[in-house]
C-alpha positions as a printed NumPy array, in Angstrom:
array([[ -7.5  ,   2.319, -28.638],
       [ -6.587,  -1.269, -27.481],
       [ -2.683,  -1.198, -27.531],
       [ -2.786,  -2.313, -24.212],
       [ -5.079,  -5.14 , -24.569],
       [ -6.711,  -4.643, -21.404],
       [ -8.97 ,  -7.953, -21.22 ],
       [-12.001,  -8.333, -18.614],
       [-14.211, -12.   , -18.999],
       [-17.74 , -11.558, -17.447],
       [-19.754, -14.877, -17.372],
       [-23.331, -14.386, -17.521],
       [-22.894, -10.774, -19.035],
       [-26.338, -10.921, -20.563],
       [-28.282, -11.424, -17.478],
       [-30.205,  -8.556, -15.277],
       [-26.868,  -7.456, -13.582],
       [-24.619,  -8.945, -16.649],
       [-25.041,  -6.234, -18.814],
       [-24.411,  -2.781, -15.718],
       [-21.055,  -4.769, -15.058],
       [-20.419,  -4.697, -18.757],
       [-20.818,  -1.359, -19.274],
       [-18.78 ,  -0.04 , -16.549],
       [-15.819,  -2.379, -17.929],
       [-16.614,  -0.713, -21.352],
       [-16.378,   2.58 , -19.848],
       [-12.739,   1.714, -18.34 ],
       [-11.43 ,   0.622, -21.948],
       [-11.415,  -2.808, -20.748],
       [-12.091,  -5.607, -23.792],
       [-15.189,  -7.421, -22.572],
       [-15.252, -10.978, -22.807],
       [-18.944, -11.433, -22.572],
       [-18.861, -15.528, -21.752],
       [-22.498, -16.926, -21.764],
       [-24.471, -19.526, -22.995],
       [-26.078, -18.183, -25.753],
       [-24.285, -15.721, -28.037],
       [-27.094, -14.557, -29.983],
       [-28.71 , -13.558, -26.895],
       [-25.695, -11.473, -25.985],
       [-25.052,  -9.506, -29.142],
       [-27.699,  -6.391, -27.627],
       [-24.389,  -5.793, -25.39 ],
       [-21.968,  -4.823, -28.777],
       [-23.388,  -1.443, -29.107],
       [-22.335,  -0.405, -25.906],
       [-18.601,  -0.321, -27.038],
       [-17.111,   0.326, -30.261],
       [-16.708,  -2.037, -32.767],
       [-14.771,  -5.208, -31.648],
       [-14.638,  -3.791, -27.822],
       [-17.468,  -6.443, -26.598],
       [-16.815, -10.028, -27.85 ],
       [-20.255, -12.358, -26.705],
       [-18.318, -16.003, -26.152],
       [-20.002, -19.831, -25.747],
       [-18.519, -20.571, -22.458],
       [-20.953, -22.383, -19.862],
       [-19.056, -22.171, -16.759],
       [-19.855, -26.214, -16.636],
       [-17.097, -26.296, -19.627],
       [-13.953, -26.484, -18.921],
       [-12.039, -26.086, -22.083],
       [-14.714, -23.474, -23.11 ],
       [-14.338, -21.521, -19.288],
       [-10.29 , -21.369, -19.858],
       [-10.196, -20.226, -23.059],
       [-12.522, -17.475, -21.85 ],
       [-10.667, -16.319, -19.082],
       [ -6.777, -16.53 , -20.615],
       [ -5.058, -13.368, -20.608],
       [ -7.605, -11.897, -18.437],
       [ -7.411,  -9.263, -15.936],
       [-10.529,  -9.214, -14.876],
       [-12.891, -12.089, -13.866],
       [-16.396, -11.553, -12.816],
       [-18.7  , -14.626, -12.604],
       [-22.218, -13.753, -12.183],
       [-23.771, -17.04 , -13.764],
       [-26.904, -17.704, -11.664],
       [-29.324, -20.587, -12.129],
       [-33.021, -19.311, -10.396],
       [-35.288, -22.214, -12.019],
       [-33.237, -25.117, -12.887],
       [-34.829, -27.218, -15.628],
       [-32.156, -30.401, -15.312],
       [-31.709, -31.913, -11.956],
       [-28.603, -30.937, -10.33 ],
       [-28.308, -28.121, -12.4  ],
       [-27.825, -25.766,  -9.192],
       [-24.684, -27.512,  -7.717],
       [-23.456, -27.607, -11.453],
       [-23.761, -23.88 , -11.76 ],
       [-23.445, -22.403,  -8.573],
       [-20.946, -24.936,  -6.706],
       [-18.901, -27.125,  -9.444],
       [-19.134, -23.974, -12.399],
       [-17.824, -21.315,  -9.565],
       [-15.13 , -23.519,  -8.798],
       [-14.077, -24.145, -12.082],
       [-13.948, -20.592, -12.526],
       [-12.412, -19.39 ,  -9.813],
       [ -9.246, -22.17 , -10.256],
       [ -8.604, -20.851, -13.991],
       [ -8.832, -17.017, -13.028],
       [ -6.38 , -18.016,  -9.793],
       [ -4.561, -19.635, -12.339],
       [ -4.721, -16.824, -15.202],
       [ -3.239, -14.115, -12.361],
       [ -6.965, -12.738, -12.575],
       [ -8.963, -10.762, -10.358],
       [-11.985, -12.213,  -9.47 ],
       [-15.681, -10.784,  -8.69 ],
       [-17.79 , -13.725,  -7.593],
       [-21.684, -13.066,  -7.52 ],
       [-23.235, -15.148,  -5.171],
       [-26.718, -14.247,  -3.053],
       [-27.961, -12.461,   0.055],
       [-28.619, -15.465,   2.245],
       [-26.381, -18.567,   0.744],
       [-25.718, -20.333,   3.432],
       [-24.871, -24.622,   2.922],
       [-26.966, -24.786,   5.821],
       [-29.906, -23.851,   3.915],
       [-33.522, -25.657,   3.562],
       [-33.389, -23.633,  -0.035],
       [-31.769, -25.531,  -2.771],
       [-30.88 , -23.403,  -4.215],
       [-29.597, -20.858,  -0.956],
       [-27.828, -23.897,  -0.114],
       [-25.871, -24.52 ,  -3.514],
       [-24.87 , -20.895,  -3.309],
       [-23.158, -21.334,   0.14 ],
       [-21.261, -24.216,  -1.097],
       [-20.134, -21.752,  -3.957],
       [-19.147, -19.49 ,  -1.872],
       [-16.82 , -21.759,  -0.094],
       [-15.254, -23.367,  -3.675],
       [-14.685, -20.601,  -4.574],
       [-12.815, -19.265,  -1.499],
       [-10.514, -22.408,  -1.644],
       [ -9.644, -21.91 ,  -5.198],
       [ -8.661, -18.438,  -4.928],
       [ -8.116, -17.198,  -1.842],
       [ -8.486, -13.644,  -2.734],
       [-11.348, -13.52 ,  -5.179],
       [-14.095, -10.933,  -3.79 ],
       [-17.478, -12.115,  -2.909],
       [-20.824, -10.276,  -3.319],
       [-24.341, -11.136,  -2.141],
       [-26.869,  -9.031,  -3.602],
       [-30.451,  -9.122,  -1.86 ],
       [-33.244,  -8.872,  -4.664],
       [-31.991,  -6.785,  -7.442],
       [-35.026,  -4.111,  -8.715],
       [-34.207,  -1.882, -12.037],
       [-35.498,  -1.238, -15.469],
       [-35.102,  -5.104, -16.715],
       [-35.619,  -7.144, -13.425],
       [-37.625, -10.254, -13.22 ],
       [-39.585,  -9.275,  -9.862],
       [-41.38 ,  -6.066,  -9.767],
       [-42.293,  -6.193, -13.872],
       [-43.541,  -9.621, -13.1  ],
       [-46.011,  -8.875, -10.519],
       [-47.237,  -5.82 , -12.281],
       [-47.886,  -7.165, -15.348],
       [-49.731,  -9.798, -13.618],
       [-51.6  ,  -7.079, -12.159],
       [-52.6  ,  -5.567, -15.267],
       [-54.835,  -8.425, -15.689],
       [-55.864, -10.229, -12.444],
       [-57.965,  -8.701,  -9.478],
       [-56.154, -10.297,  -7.486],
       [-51.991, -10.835,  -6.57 ],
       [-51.055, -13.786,  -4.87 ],
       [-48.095, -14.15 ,  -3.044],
       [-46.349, -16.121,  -0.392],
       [-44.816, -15.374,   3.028],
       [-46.188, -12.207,   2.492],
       [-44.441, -11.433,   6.247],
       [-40.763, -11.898,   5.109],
       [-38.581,  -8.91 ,   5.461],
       [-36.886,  -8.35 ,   2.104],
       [-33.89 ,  -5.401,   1.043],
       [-34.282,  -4.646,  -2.713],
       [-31.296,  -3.326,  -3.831],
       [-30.642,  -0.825,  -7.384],
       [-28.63 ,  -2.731,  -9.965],
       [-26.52 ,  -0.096, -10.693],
       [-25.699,   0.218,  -7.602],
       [-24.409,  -3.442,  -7.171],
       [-22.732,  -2.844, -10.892],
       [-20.732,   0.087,  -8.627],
       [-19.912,  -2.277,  -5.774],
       [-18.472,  -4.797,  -8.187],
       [-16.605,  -2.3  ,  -9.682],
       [-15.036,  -0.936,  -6.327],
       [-14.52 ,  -4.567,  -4.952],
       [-12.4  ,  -5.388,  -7.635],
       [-10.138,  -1.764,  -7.51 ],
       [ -9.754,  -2.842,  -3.309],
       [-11.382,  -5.522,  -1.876],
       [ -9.374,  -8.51 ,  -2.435],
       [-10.899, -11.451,  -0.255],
       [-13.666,  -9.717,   0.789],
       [-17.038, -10.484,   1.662],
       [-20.031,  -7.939,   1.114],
       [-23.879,  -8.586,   1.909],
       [-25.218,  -5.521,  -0.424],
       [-28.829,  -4.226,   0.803],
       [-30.899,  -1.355,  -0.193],
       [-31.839,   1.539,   2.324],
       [-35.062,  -0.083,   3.24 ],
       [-36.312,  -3.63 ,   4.614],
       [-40.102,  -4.141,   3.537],
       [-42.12 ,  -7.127,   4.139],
       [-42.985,  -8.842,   1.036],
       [-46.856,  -7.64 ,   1.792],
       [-45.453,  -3.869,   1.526],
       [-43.546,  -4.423,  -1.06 ],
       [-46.272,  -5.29 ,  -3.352],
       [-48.719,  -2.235,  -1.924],
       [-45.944,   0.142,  -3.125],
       [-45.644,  -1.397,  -6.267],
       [-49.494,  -1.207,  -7.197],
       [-50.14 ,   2.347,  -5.593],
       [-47.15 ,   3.107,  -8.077],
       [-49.214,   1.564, -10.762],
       [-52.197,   2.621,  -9.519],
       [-53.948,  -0.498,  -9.832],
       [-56.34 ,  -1.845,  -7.249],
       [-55.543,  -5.593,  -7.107],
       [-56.167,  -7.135,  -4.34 ],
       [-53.124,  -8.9  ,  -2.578],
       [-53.58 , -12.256,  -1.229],
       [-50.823, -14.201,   1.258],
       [-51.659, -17.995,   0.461],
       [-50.882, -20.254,   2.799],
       [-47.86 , -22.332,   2.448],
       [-49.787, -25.498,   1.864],
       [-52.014, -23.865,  -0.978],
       [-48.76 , -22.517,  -2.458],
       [-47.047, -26.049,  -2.51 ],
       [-49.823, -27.503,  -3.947],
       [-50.083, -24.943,  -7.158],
       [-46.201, -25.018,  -7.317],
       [-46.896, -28.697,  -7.91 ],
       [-49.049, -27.458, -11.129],
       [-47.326, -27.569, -14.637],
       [-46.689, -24.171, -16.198],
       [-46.975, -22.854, -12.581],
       [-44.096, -19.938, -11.95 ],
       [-43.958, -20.806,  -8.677],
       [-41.378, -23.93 ,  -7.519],
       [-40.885, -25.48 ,  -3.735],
       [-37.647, -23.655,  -3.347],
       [-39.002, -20.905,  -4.06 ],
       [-41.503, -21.208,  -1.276],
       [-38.427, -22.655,   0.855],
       [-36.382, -19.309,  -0.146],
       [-39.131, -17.366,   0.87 ],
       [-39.271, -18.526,   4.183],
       [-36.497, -16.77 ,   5.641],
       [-35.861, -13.295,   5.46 ],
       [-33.449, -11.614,   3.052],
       [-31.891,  -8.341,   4.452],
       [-28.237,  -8.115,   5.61 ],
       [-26.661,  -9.187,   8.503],
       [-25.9  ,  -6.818,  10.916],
       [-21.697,  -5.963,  11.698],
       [-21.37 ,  -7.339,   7.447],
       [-19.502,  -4.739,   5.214],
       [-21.684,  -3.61 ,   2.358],
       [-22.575,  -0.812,   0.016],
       [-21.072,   1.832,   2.752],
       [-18.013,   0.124,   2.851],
       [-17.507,   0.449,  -0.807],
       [-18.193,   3.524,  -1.478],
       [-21.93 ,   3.178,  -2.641],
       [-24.705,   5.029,  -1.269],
       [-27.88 ,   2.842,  -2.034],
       [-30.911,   4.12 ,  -3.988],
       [-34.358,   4.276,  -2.46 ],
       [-36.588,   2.251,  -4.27 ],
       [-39.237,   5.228,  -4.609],
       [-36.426,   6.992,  -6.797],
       [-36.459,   4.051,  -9.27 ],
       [-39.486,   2.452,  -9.681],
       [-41.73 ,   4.833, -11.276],
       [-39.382,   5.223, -13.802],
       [-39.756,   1.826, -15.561],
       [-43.276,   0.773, -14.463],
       [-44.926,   3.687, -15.66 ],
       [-45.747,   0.944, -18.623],
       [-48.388,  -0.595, -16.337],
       [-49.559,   2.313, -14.89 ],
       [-53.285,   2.494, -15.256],
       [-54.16 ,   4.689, -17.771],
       [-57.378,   6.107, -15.524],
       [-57.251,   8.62 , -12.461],
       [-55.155,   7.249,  -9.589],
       [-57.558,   4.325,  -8.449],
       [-55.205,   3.217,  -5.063],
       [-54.929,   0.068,  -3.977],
       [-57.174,  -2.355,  -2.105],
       [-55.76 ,  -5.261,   0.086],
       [-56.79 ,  -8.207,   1.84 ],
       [-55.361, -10.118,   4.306]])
């Protein structure tokens, strides 16, 4: 089945988006390098090819003996290593600016094609750390290979994402949802659908540049009212203000960090004139199609209560 030895190195491949662009590769016959930090974690990706088809690999993209042996005699590169909470300091630029550069100079150098992953609004501009780091990235990567694609997803919603399962679990068990910036416009896009665009980018988009929305902009607020009248749970939503939310970011064991708040600030939908799902074939998935699907696990188990909210 592998005579040809078709070879395709995904870094981060057992993250949210990690393990769509996986099996999409799988599905082409591609070999999957799955390069990560942590193999164990990535062994829940072997079953989705036959036996010896997904290989899980210790290659932080901060290592670069580790990063080129990962990428050799690759065809495909897709780099979707993504630092959200850093727990070292300068762990962003590491990942997102010196670790995208590093690979994006050995897949130049390996004749590979390259998918780079970066994030609706990076921008080196940014008051976000993090926002900003990813800008930089952007432009690394750009000078060390010119025609590596780039992608900026807006928040990613599906069965295994970190935002929508975390606030309603947290609703499962508080009255009350807090939130931040409760006004900013948002675009949650389907994973899959972002798996697709990857795939597409890499068939015919050489040197491109995609900002990859949903079909809907919601303000954070809304967003959360759909979620718990999905649930059908009645806690209440609360916008803190920015102050409060500094302070309790300022709390240890707090989920909550400054850049977040900074992040927050600004809203993340796509620019207007930017090429995006359209342009690659992808018609985006309404959110209302999706997530009933995988929060039915919160759902309250009593008649449909609604939701209450407060300002």
């Amino acid at each position: 089945m592998f005579s040809e030895r078709k070879i395709a190195t995904v870094f981060g491949a057992s993250g949210f988006l990690g393990r769509y662009v996986t099996q999409r590769l799988v599905a082409r016959g591609y070999i999957v390098r799955a390069a990560v930090r942590d193999t164990e974690a990535a062994k829940f990706l072997r079953p989705m090819g036959v036996v010896g088809q997904i290989v899980p690999l210790f290659a932080p993209v901060e290592q670069e003996a580790a990063c080129a042996r990962a990428v050799a005699g690759a065809e495909i590169v897709v780099n979707l290593a993504d630092i959200l909470k850093p727990s070292r300091r300068g762990e962003f630029n590491r990942t997102h600016v010196e670790g995208a550069a590093r690979v994006a100079r050995l897949s130049h150098a390996a004749g590979a094609k390259l998918a780079h992953i970066s994030a609706l609004g990076a921008d080196p501009a940014a008051a976000s750390a993090y926002a900003k780091s990813k800008g930089e990235g952007e432009a690394a990567v750009r000078a060390a290979h010119p025609q590596a694609v780039i992608l900026r997803p807006s928040i990613m919603f599906g069965r295994e994402d970190r935002f929508f399962n975390r606030f309603a679990a947290l609703a499962m068990v508080s009255p009350v949802l807090p939130i931040v910036h409760g006004k900013t416009k948002l675009q949650p896009v389907y994973v899959a659908d972002v798996a697709d665009a990857v795939m597409t980018a890499l068939d015919s988009a050489a040197g491109g540049l995609f900002e990859l929305g949903g079909p809907e902009q919601k303000s954070f607020k809304a967003l959360m009212r759909q979620m718990l009248e999905t649930i059908c749970r009645d806690s209440a939503i609360w916008d803190m203000p920015v102050a409060f939310a500094r302070l309790l970011a300022c709390l240890p064991g707090i989920n909550l960090t400054q850049d977040q708040i900074a992040m927050l600030a600004r809203d993340n939908v796509v620019s207007p004139g930017m090429p995006g799902l359209a342009e690659l074939g992808v018609t985006p998935t309404p959110l209302d199609l999706i997530l009933p699907d995988y929060l039915v696990c919160y759902r309250a188990k009593s008649h449909d209560v609604g939701a209450v909210f407060i300002e």
